[in-house]
C-alpha positions in Angstrom: 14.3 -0.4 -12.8 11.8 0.5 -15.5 9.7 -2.6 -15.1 10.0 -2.2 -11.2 8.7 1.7 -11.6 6.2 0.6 -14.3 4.9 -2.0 -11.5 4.5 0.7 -8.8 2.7 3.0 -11.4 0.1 0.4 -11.9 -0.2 -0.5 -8.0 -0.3 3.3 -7.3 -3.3 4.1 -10.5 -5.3 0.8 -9.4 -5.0 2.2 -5.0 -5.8 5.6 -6.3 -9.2 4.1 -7.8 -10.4 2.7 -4.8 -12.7 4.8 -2.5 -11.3 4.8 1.0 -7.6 4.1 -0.2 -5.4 6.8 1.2 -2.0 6.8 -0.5 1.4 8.8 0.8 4.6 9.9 -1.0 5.7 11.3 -4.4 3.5 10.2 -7.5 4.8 7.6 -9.6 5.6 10.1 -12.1 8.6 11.8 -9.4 11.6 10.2 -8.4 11.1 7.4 -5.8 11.7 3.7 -4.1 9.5 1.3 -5.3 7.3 1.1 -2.0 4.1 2.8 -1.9 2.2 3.1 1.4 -1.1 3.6 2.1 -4.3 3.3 4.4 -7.6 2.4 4.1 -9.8 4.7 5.4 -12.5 3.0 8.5 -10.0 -0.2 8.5 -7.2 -0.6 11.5 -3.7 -0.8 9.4 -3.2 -4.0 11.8 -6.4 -5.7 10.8 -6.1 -4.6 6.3 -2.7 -6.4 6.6 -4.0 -9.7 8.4 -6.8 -9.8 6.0 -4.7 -9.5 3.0 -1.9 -12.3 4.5 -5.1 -14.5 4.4 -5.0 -13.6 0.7 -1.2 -14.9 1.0 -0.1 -11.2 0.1 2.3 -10.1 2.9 2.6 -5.9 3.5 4.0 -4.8 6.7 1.9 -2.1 8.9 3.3 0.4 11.2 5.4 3.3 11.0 8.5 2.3 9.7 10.8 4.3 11.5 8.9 7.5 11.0 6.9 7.5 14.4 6.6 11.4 14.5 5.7 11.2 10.5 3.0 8.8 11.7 1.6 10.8 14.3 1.8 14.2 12.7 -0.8 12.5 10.0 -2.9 10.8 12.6 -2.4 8.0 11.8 -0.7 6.4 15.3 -0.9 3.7 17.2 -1.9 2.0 13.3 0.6 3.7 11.3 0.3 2.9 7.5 0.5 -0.3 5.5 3.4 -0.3 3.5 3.5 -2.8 -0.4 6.8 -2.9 -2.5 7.8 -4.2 -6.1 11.7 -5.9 -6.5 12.6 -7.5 -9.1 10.8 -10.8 -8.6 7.6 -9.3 -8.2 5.0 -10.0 -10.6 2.5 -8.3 -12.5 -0.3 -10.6 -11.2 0.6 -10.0 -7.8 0.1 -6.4 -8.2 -3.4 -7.3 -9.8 -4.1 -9.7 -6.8 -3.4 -6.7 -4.4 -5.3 -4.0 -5.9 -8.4 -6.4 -5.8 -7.8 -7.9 -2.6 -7.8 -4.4 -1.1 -10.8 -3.0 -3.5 -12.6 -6.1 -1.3 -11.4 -4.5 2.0 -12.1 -1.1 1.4 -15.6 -2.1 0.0 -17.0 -3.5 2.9 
């Protein structure tokens, strides 16, 4: 668990320091799962998840079962993309994610 919520503390600090990365949900720092979900700002949620399976990082889109969430934050049809630690995550992976989508956001 504390290497798990150290993980999503560094994925949530290294998103937070991107321009264009909106982030959802309790800080690291409050009690929560180890998913953190997010959008980047000008880029469909459909389109950032393709472009970061090229990178061979796979994140689910969409709304996860909280359509009128979704909608209530504008962010329908798109819905948010959605990146999780377990417990055979690894610290590089986290590093190849926050610089795969500092790319995205960046162009």
């Amino acid at each position: 668990h504390e290497r798990g919520m150290a993980q999503v503390s560094r994925l949530w600090s290294g998103l937070a320091a991107i321009d264009r990365v909106r982030l959802f949900g309790p800080t690291p720092d409050r009690p929560r799962t180890s998913t953190v979900s997010f959008v980047i700002e000008g880029v469909r949620s459909s389109e950032a998840a393709g472009r970061l399976a090229e990178r061979g990082l796979f994140l689910s889109h969409g709304d996860f079962y909280a359509a009128t969430v979704v909608d209530r934050l504008g962010l329908a049809p798109e819905g948010l993309i959605r990146a999780g630690t377990a417990c055979y995550t690894t610290d590089g992976e986290i590093e190849r994610l926050i610089e795969a989508v500092r790319e995205i956001a960046a162009r």
